[in-house]
N, C-alpha and C positions, 0 to 999 in steps of 0.2 A: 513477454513477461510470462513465467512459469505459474507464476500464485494469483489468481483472481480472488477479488472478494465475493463470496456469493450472500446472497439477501432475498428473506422472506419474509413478509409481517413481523417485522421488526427484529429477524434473528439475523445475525452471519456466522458465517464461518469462510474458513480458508480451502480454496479448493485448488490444488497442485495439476498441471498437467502433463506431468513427468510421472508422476503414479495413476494420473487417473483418478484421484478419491480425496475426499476433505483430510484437511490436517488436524483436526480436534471433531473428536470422539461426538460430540455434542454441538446446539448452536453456542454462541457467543452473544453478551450484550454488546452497544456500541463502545462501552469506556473498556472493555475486554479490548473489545479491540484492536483502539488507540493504542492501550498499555502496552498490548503485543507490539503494532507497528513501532512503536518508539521503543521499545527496548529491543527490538531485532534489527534494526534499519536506524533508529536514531531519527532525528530534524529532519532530512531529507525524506523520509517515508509519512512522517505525521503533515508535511509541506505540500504533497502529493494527495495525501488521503483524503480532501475533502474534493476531489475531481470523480477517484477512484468510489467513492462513496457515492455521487451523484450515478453516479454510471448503473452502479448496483440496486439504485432505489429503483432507477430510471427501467433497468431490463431483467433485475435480479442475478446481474454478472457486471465485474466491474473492467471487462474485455474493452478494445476501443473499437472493434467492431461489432458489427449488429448481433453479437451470439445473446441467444438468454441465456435463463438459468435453467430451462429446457433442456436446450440443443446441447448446453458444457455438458450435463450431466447423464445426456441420454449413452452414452457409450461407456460408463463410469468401470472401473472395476474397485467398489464399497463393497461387494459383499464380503462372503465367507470364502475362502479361497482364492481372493481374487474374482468372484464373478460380480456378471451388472448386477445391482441394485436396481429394482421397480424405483421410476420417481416418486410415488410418495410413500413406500416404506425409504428411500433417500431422504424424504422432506424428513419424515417421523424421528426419524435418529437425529440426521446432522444438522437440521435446522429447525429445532424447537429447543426450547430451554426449560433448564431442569425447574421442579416448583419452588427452588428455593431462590432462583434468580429471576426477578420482577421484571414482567415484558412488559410492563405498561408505562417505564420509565422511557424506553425507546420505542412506540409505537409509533408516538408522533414527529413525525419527521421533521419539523420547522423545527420543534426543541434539539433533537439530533443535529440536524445542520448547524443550527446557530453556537450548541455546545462545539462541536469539531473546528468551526470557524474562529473561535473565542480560545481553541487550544492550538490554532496553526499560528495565530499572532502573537501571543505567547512565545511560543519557539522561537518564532522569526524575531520577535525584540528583544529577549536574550541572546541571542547569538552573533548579534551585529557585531561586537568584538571581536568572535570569533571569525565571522566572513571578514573581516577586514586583513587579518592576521593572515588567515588563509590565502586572499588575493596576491598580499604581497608574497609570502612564499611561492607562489604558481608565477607572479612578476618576477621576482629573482630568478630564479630557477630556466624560464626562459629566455631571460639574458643572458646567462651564465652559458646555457646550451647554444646561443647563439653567437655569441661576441668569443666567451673567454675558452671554452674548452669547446670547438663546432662538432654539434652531435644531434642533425635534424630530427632524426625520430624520438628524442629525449626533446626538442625544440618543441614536436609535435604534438607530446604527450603532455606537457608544461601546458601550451596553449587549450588543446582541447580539455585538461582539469580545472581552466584556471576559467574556461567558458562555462564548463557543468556549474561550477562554484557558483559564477558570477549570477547565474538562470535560475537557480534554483535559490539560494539564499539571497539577494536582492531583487530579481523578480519576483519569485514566488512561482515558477512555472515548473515547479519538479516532475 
């Protein structure tokens, strides 16, 4: 994954490791986000984000391995032409929030989790039409590639969409 979430005392922001540096100017609240994920990524990124969030409370990096928010940002190039940023002129800019947006609505993490949890179910029960409709098109599609017109790697492609589908919108394991 390129984009971690990173997290501080209740701020995040987005931190790319293709550039090296947060993707907003500033921290973000949690329903910031959300909004983002689901409007850049859709169900499947809001379905994911309450694992990706635990991670970020948990190290202050939402990586699957042990990086913090330390270690991501100790080699950053945030500054001014591209050079490192000191970690806490990094905290100062990109993970604090401006005075107009209220940190104290996400400080507490139990309210944050339970919110993000109450918007994955959401998604997910909405959308059951949708994954259903989905399955069968990834079902057809690889019958089609197997029976009527043989074309394995369209065989291959059918299966392995029809399994992301099936994991992430009826598990929930995105």
């Amino acid at each position: 994954m390129s984009v971690f979430i990173i997290h501080k005392d209740g701020v995040y922001n987005f931190y790319s490791t293709v550039t090296d540096s947060p993707q907003y100017a500033r921290g973000l609240c949690l329903e910031e986000v959300v909004k983002i994920i689901q409007d850049e990524v859709g169900t499947i990124g809001v379905n994911a984000l309450r694992d990706r969030l635990e991670r970020a409370h948990k190290k202050g990096c939402s990586s699957y391995d042990d990086m913090t928010l330390v270690e991501l940002v100790w080699d950053n190039r945030a500054g001014i032409h591209a050079d490192n940023m000191l970690f806490d002129d990094f905290v100062a800019k990109f993970l604090t929030l401006p005075k107009a947006v209220g940190v104290g609505e996400v400080t507490d993490k139990e309210v944050a989790d339970k919110e993000v949890v109450d918007k994955v179910k959401a998604a997910m029960s909405d959308n059951k039409i949708v994954a259903w409709l989905m399955t069968f098109a990834f079902i057809s599609s690889l019958l089609t590639s197997l029976f009527i017109e043989p074309n394995w790697m369209m065989a291959w492609f059918s299966f392995a969409a029809m399994f992301f589908s099936w994991r992430v919108v009826w598990a929930g394991k995105g």
